[in-house]
LUMDOVO-560061 format. One line per field, with one value per residue: x, y, z of N, C-alpha, C in turn; residue in one letter. Coordinates in nm, 2 decimals, padded with zeros to 4 digits. Atoms other than C-alpha are relative to their C-alpha. Example, Ala and Ser with C-alpha at 12.3 -4.5 7.8 and 13.67 -1.06 7.14 Angstrom:
2
n.X: c(00.09;-00.09)
n.Y: c(-00.12;-00.11)
n.Z: c(00.00;00.00)
ca.X: c(01.23;01.37)
ca.Y: c(-00.45;-00.11)
ca.Z: c(00.78;00.71)
c.X: c(00.09;-00.08)
c.Y: c(00.12;00.11)
c.Z: c(00.00;00.08)
r: c(A;S)
This chain:
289
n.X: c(-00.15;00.02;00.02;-00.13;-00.13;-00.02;-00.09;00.11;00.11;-00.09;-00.07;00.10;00.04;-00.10;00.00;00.02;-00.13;-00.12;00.05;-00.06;-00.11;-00.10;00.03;-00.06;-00.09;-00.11;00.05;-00.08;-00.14;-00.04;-00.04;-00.11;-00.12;-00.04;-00.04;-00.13;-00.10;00.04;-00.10;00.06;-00.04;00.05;00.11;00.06;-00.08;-00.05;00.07;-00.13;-00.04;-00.13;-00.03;-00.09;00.09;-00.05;-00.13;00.00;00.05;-00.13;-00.09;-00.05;-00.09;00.04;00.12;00.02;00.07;00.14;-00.05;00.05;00.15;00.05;-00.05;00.01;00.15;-00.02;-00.05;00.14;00.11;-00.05;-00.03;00.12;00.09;-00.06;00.09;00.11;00.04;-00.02;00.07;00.10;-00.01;00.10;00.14;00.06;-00.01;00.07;00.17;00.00;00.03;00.06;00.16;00.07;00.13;-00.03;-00.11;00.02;-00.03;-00.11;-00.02;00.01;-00.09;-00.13;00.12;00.07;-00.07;00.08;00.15;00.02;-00.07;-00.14;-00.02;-00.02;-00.14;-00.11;-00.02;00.02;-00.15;-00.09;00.02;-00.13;-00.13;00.00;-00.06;00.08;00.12;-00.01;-00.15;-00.01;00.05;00.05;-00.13;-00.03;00.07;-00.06;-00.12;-00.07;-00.05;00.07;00.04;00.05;-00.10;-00.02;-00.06;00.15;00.08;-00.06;-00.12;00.07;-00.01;00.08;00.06;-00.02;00.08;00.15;00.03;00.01;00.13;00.12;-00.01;00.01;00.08;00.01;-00.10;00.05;00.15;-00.07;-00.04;00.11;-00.01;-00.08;-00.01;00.14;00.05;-00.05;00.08;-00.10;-00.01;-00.20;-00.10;00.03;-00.09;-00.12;-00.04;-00.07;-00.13;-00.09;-00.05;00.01;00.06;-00.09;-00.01;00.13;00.03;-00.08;00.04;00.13;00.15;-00.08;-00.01;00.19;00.08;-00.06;00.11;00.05;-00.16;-00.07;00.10;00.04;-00.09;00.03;00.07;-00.04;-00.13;-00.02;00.01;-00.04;-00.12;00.04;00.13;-00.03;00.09;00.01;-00.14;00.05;00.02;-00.09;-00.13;-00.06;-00.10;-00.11;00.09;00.05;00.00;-00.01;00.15;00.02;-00.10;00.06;00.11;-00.06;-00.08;00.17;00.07;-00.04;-00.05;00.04;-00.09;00.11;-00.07;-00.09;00.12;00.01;-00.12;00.00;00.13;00.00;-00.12;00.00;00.13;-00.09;-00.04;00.10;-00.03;-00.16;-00.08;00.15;-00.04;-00.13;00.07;00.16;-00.13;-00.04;00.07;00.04;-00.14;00.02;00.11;-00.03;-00.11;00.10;00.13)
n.Y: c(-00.03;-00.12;00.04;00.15;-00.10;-00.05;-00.13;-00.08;-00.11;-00.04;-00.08;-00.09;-00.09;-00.11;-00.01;-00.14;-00.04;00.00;-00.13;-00.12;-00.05;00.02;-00.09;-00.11;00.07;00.07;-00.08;-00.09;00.06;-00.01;-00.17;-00.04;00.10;-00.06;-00.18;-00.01;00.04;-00.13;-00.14;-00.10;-00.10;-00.12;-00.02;00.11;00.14;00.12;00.13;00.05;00.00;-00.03;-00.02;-00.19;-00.06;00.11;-00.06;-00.09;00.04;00.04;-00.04;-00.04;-00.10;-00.13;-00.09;00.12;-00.07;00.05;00.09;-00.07;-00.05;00.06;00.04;-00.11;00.04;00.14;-00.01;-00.09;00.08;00.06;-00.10;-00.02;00.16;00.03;-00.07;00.03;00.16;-00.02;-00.12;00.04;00.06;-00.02;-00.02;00.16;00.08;-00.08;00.05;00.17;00.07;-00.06;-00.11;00.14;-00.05;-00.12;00.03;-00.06;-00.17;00.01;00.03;-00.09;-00.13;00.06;-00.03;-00.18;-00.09;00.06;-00.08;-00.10;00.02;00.04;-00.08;-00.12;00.11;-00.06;-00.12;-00.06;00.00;-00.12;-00.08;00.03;00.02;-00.11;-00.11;-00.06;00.16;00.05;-00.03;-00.11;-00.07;00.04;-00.02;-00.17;-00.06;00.06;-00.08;00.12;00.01;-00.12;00.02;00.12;00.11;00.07;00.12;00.09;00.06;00.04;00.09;00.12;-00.04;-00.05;00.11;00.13;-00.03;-00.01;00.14;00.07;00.02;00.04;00.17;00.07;00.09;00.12;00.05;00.02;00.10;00.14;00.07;00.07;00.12;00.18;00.02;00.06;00.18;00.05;00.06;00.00;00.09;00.03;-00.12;00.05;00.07;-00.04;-00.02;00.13;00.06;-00.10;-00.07;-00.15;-00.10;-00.02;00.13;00.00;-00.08;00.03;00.16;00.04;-00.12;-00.04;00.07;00.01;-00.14;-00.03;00.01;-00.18;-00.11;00.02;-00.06;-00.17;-00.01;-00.03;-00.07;-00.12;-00.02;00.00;-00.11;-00.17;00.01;-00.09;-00.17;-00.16;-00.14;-00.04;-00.02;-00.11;-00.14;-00.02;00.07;-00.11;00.06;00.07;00.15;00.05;00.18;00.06;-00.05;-00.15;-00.02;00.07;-00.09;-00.07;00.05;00.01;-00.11;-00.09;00.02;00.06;00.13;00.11;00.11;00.02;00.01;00.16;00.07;00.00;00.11;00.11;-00.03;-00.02;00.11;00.17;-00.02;-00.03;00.13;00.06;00.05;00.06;00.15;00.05;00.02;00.17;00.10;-00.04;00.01;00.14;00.07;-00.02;00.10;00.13;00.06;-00.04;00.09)
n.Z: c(-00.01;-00.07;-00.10;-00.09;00.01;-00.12;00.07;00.08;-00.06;-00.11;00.08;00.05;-00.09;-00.03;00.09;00.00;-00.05;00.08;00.17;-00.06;-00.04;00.10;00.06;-00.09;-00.07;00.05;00.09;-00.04;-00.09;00.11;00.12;-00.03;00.06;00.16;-00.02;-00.01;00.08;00.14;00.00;-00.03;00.12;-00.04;-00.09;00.05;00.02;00.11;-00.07;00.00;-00.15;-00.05;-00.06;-00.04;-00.14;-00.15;-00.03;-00.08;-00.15;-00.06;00.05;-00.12;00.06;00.09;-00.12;-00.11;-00.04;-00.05;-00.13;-00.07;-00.04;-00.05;-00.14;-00.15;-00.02;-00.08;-00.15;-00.08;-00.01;-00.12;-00.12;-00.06;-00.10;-00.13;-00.11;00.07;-00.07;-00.17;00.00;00.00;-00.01;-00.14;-00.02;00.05;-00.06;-00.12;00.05;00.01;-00.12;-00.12;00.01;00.00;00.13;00.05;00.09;00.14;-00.01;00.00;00.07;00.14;-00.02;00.04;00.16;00.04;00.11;00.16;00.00;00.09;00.14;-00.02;00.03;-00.19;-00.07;00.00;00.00;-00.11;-00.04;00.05;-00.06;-00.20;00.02;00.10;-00.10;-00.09;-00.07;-00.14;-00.10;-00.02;-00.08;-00.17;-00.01;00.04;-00.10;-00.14;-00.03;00.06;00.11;00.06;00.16;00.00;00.04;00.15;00.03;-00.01;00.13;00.19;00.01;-00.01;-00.16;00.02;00.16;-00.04;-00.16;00.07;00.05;-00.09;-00.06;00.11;00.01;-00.15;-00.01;00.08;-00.07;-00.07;-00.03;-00.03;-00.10;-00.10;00.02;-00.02;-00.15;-00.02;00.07;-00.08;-00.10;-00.13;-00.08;-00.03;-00.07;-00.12;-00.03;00.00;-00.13;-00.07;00.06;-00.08;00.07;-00.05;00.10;00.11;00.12;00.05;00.14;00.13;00.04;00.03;00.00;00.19;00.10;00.01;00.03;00.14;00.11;-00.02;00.04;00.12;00.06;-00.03;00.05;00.10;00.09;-00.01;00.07;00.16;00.04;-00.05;00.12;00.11;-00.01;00.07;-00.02;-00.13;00.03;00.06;-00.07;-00.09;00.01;00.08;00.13;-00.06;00.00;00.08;-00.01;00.13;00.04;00.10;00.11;00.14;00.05;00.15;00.11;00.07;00.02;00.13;00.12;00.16;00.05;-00.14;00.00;-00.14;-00.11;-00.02;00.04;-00.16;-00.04;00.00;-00.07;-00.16;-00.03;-00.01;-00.14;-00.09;00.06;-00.02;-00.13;-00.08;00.02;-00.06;-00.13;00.01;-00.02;-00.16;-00.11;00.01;-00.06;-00.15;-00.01;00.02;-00.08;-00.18;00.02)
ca.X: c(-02.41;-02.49;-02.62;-02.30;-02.03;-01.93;-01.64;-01.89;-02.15;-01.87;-01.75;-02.11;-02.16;-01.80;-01.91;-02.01;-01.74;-01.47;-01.64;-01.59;-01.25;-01.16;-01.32;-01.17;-00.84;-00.70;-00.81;-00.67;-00.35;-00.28;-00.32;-00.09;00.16;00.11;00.13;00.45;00.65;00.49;00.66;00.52;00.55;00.48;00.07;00.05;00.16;00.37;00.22;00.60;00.69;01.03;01.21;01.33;01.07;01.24;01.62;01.50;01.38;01.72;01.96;02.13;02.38;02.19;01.85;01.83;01.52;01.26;01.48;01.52;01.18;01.08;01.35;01.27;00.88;00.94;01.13;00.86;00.60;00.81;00.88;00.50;00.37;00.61;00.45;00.13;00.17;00.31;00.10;-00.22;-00.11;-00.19;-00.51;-00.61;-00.46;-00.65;-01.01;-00.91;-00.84;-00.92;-01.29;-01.52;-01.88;-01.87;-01.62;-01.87;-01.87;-01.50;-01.52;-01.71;-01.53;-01.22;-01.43;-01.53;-01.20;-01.39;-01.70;-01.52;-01.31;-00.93;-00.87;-00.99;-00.77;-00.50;-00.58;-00.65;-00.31;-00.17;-00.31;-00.17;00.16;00.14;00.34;00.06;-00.12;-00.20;00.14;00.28;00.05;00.01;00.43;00.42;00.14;00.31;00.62;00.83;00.92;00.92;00.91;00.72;00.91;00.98;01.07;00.69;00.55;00.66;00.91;00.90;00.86;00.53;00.41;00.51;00.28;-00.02;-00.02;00.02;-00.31;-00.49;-00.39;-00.45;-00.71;-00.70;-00.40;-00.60;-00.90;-00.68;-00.48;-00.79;-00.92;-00.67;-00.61;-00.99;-00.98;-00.71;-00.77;-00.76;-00.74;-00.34;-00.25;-00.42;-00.19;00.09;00.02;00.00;00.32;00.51;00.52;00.55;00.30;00.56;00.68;00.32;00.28;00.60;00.55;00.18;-00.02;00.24;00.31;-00.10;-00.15;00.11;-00.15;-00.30;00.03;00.12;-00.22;-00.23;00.12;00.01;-00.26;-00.06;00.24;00.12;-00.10;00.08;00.38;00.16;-00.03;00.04;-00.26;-00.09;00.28;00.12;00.00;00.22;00.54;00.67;00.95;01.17;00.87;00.75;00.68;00.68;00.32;00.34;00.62;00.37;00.05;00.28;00.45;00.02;-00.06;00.15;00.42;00.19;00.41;00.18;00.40;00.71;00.44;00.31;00.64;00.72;00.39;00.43;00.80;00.68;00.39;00.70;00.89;00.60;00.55;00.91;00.94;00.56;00.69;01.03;00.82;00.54;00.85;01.01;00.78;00.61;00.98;00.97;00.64;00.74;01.09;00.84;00.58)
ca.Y: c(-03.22;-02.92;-03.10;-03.40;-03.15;-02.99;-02.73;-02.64;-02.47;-02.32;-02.14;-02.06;-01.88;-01.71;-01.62;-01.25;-01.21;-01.30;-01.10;-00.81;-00.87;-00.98;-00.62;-00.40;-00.58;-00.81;-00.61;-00.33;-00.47;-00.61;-00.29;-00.16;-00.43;-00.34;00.04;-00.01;-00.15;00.14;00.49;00.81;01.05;01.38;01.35;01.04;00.64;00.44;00.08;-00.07;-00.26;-00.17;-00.21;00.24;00.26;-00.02;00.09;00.43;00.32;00.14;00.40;00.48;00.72;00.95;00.99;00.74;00.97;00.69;00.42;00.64;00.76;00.43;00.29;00.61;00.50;00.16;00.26;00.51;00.27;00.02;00.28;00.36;-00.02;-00.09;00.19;00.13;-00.24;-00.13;00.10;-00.10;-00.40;-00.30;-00.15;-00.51;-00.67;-00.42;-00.52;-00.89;-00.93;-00.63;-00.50;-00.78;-00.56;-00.29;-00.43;-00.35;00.05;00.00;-00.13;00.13;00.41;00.24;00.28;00.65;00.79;00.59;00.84;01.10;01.14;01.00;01.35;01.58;01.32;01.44;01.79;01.81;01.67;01.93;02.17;02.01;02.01;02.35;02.70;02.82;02.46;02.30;02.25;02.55;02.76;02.61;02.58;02.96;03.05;02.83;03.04;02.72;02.83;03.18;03.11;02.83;02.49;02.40;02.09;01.94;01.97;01.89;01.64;01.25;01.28;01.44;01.16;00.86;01.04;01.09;00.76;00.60;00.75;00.69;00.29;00.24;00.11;-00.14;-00.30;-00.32;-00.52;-00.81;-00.85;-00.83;-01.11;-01.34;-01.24;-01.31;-01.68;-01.75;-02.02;-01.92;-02.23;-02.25;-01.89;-02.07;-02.37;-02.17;-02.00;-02.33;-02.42;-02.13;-01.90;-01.51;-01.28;-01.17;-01.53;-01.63;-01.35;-01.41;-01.81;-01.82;-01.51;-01.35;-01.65;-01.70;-01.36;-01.37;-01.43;-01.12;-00.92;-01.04;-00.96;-00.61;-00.60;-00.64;-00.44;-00.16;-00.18;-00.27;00.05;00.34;00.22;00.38;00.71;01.02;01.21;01.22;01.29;01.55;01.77;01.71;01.57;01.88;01.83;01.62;01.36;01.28;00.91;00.70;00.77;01.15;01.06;00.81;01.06;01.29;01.10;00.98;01.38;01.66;01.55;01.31;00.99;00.73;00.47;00.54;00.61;00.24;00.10;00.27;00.13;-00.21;-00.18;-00.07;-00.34;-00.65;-00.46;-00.46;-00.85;-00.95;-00.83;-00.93;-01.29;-01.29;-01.18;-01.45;-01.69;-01.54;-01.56;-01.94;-02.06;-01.92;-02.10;-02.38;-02.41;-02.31;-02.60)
ca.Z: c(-01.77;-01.55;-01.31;-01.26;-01.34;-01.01;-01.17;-01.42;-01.20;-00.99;-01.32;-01.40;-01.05;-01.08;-01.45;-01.37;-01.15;-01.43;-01.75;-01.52;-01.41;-01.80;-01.92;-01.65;-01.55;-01.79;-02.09;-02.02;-01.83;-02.21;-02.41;-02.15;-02.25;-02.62;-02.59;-02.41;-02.72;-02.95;-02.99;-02.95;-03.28;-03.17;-03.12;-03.31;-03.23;-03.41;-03.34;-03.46;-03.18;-03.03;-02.76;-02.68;-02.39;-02.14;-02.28;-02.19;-01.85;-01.77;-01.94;-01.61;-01.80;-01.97;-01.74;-01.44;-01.34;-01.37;-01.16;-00.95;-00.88;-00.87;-00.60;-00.36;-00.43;-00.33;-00.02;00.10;00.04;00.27;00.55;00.56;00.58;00.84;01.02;00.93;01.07;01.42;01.43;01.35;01.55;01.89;01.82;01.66;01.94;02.21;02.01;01.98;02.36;02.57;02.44;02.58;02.48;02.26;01.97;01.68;01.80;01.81;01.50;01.30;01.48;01.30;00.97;01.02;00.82;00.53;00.57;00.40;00.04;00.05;-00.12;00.24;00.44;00.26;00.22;00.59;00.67;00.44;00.66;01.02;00.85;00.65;00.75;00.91;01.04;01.36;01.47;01.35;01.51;01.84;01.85;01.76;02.03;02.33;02.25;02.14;01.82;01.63;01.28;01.13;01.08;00.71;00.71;00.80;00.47;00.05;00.17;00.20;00.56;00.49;00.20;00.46;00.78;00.51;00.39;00.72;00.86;00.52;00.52;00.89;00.91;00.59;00.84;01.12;01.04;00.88;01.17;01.39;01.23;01.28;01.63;01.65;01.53;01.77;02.00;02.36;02.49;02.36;02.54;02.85;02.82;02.72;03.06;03.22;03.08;03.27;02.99;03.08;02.90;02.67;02.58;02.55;02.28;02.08;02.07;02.05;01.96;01.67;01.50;01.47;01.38;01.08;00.82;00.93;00.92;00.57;00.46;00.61;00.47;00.11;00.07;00.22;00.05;-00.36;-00.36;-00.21;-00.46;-00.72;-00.54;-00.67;-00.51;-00.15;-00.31;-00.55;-00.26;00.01;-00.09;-00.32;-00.55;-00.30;-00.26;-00.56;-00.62;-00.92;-00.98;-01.07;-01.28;-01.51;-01.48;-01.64;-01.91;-02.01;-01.94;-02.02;-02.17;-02.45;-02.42;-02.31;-02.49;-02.21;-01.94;-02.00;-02.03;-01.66;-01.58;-01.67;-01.49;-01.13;-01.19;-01.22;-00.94;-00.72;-00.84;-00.76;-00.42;-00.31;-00.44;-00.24;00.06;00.00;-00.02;00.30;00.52;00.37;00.47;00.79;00.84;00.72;00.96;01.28;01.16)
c.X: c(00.02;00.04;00.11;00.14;00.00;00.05;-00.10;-00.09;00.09;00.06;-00.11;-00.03;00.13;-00.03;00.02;00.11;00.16;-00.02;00.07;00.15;00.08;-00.01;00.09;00.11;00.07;00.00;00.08;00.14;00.07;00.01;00.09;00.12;00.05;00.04;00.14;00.09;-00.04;00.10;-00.09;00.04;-00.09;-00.17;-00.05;00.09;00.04;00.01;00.12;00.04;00.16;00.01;00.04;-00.06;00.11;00.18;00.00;-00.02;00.17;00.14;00.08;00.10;-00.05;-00.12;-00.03;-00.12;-00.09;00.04;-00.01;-00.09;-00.02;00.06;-00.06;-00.19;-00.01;00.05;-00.11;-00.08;00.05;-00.02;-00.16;-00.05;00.06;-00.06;-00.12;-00.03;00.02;-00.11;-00.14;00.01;-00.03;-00.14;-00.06;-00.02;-00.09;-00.17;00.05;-00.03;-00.02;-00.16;-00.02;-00.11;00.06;00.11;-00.09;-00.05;00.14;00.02;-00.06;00.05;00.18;00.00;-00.01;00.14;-00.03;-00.10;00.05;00.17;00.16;00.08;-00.02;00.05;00.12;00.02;00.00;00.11;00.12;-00.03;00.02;00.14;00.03;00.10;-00.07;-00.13;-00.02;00.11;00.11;-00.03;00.01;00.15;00.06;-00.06;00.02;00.13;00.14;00.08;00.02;-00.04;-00.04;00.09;-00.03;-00.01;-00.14;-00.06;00.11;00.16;-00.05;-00.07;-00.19;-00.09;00.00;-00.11;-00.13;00.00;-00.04;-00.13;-00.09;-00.01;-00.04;-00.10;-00.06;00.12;-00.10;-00.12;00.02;00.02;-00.11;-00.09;00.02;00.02;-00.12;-00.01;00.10;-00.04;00.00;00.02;00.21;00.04;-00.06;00.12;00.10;00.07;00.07;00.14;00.13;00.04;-00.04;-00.02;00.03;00.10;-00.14;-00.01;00.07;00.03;-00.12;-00.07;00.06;00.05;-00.13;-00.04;00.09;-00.09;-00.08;00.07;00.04;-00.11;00.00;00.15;00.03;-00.12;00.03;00.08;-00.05;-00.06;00.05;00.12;-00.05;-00.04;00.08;-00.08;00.10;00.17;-00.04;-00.03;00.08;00.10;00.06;00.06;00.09;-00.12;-00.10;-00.02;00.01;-00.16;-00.03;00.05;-00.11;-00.12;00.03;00.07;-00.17;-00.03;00.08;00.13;-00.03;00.14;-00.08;00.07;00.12;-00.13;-00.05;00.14;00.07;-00.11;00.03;00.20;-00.04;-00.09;00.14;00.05;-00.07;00.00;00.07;00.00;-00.13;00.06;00.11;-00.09;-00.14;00.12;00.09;-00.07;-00.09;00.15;-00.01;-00.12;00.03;00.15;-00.08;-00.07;00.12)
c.Y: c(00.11;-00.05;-00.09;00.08;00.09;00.20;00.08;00.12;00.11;00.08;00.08;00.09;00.07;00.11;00.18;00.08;00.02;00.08;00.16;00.05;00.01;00.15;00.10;00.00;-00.07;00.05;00.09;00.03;-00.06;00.09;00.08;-00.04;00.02;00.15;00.01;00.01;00.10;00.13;00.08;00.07;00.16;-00.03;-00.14;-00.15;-00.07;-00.14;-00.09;-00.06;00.00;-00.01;00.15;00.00;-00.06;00.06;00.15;00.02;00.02;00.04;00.06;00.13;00.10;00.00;-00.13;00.07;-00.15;-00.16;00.04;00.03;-00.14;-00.12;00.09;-00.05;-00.12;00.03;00.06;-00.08;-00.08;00.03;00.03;-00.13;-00.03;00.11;00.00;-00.14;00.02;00.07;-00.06;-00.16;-00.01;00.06;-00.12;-00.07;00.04;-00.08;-00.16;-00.02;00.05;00.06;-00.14;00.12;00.14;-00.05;00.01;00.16;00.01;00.00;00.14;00.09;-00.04;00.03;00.14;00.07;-00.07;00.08;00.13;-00.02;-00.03;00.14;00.13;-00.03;00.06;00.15;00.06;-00.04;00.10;00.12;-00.01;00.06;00.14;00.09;00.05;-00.07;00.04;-00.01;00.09;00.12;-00.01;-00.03;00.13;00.08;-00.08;00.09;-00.10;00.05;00.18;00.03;-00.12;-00.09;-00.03;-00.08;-00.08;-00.04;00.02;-00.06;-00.16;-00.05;-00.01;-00.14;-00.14;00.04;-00.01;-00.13;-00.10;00.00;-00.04;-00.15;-00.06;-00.09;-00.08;-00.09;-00.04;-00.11;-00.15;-00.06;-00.03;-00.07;-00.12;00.03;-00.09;-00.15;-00.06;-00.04;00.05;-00.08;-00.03;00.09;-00.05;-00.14;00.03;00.05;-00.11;-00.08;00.09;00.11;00.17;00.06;00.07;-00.11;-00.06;00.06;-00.04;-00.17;-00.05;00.10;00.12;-00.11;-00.06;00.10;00.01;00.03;00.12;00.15;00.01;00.04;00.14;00.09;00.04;00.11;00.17;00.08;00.00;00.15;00.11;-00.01;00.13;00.10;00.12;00.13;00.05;00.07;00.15;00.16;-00.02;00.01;00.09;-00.04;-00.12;-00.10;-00.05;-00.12;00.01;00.04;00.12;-00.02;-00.05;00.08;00.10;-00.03;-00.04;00.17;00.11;-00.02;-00.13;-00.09;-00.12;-00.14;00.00;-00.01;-00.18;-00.09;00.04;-00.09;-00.14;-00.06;00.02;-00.12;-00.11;00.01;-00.08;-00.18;-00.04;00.01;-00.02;-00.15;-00.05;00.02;-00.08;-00.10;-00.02;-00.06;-00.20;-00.08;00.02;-00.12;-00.13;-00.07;00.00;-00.13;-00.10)
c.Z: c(00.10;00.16;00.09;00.00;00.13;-00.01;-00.08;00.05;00.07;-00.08;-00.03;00.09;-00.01;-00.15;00.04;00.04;-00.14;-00.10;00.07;00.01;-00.16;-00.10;00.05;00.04;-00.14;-00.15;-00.04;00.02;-00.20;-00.11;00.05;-00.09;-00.16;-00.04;00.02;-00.14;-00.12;00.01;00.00;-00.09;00.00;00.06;-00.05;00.06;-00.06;00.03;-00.06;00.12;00.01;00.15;00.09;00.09;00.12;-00.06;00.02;00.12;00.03;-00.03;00.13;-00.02;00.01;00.12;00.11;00.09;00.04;00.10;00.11;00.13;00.02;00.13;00.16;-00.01;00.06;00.17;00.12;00.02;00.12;00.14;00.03;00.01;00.12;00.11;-00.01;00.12;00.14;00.07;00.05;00.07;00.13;00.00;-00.04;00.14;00.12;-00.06;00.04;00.18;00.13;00.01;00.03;-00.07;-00.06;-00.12;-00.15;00.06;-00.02;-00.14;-00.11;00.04;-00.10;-00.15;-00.03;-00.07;-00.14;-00.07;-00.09;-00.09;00.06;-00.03;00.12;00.06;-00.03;-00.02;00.20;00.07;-00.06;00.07;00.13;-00.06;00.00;00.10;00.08;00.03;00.15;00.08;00.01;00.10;00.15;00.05;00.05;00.15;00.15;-00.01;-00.02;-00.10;-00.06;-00.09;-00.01;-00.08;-00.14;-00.03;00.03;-00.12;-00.14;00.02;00.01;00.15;00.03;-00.03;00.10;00.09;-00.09;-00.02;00.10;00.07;-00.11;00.00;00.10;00.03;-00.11;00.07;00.08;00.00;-00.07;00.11;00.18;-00.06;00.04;00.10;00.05;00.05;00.10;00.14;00.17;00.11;00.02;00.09;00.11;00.04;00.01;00.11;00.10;00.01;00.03;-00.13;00.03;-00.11;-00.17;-00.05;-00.04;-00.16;-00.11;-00.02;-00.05;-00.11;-00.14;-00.05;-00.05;-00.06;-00.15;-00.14;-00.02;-00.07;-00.16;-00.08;00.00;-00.07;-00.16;-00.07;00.05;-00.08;-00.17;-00.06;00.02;-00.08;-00.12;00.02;-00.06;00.02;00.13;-00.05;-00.05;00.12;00.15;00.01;-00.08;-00.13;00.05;00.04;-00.10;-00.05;-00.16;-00.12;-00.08;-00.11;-00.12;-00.03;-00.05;-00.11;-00.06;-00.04;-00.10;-00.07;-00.10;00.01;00.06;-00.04;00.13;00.14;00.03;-00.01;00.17;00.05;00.01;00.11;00.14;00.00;00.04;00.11;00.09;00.02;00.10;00.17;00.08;00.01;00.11;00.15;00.06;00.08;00.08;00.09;-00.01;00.05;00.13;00.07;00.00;00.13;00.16;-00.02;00.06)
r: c(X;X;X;X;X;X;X;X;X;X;X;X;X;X;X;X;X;X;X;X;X;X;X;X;X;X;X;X;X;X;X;X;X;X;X;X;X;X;X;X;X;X;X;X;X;X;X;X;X;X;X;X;X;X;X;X;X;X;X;X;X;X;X;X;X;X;X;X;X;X;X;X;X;X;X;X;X;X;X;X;X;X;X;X;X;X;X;X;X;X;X;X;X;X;X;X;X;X;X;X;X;X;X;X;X;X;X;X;X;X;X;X;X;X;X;X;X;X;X;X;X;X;X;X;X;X;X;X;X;X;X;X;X;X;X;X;X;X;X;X;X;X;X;X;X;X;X;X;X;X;X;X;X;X;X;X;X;X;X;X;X;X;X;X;X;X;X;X;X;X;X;X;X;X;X;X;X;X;X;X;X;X;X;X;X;X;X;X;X;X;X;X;X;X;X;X;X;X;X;X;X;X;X;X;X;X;X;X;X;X;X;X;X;X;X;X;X;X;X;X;X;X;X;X;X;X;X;X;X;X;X;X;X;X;X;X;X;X;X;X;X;X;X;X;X;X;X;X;X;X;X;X;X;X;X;X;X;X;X;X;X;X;X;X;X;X;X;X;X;X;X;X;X;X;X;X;X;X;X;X;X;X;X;X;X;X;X;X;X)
């Protein structure tokens, strides 16, 4: 049966893979789900399920804190993938079609902010930013400035510039990819066909590269919805994401029923507008095809 069954073996070689993800991932992701609908009684849970967590979410009256927090988290997140993608779209496109040798040195030089912790990354951008950083100082000692500028660090400002160099290069090696795989026999016809460099690009060479884009799109945009390390030490009180808010409703204020009940809330968000922009962009696709 092993042997004639096709699916079968193909479940038996994913086997390991799935035990894992059902221990770590969907496990987990369900005891959220249940926690939510519980209550919090001083240090103890009351496993009653109720609805008070999600009509305390969407009480807009009385505390509209965790909407809020998690619209201005959404937005941030936005504002840094879009820069993130511009950002990482010419250095793609520079490897794809201007390195002829040398594109794996390129490549692990692209890698080396991997080599050390996501947590020095952002403490060493807390220290360009700071009152008495990199740009401070060297503002201060050209004679530019006299006092050191405020406004660089514990705002959102801050929280979108960290994020942007931390994600960069998980953008980047999507979209160089799919530049990669693109044929260059079409940007040769396209030439042939009287098209100027810059219609070339935007008829051939980005609607090819999409797949890249939407990839480097996603895995920029679902995590930094949730961070709370780069918000925590850069972003102050005026950039605080959605994330602090739920590692303090688990931490010190002892609610881990609301906590998962935000949780499971930024998770559908997150969901919802991944979906509409799946569904965006496969329409688009589809009217170009």
């Amino acid at each position: 049966m092993l042997h004639r069954n096709e699916s079968i073996r193909g479940y038996l070689l994913l086997s390991p893979t799935l035990l894992v993800m059902l221990a770590l991932m969907i496990i987990p992701l369900l005891g959220l789900v249940v926690l939510s609908f519980c209550t919090q009684v001083y240090f103890d849970i009351d496993y009653t399920p109720t609805l008070k967590n999600y009509f305390a979410i969407f009480d807009l009256e009385n505390n509209p804190i965790y909407l809020v927090l998690l619209f201005r988290s959404i937005m941030m997140s936005l504002t840094t993938t879009f820069f993130v993608v511009i950002t990482a779209y010419p250095m793609a496109y520079f490897l794809a079609f201007r390195v002829g040798r040398g594109k794996l040195i390129w490549l692990i030089l692209i890698t080396v902010p991997f080599w050390t912790s996501y947590l020095l990354r952002v403490f060493a951008w807390k220290i360009i930013l700071g009152f008495n950083g990199v740009i401070n100082s060297g503002l201060i000692s050209l004679g530019i400035i006299k006092d050191p500028l405020q406004f660089l660090l514990y705002n959102p400002t801050a929280v979108v510039v960290t994020l942007t160099h931390a994600w960069a290069a998980f953008a980047i090696l999507p979209i160089y990819v799919s530049l990669e795989k693109i044929d260059k026999s079409l940007l040769e016809a396209a030439t042939d066909l009287g098209d100027t460099p810059r219609e070339r690009f935007w008829r051939v060479t980005f609607p090819l590269s999409l797949p890249g884009m939407i990839a480097a799109t996603l895995l920029v945009f679902i995590p930094t919805v949730g961070d709370y390390v780069t918000p925590s030490l850069v972003g102050g009180t005026s950039g605080i994401m959605i994330g602090n808010l739920i590692q303090s409703l688990f931490g010190k204020a002892n609610n881990a029923p609301l906590g998962a009940a935000v949780s499971i809330v930024m998770m559908l968000s997150i969901t919802l507008i991944v979906c509409v922009f799946l569904g965006a962009m496969g329409r688009r696709r589809w009217k170009q095809s």
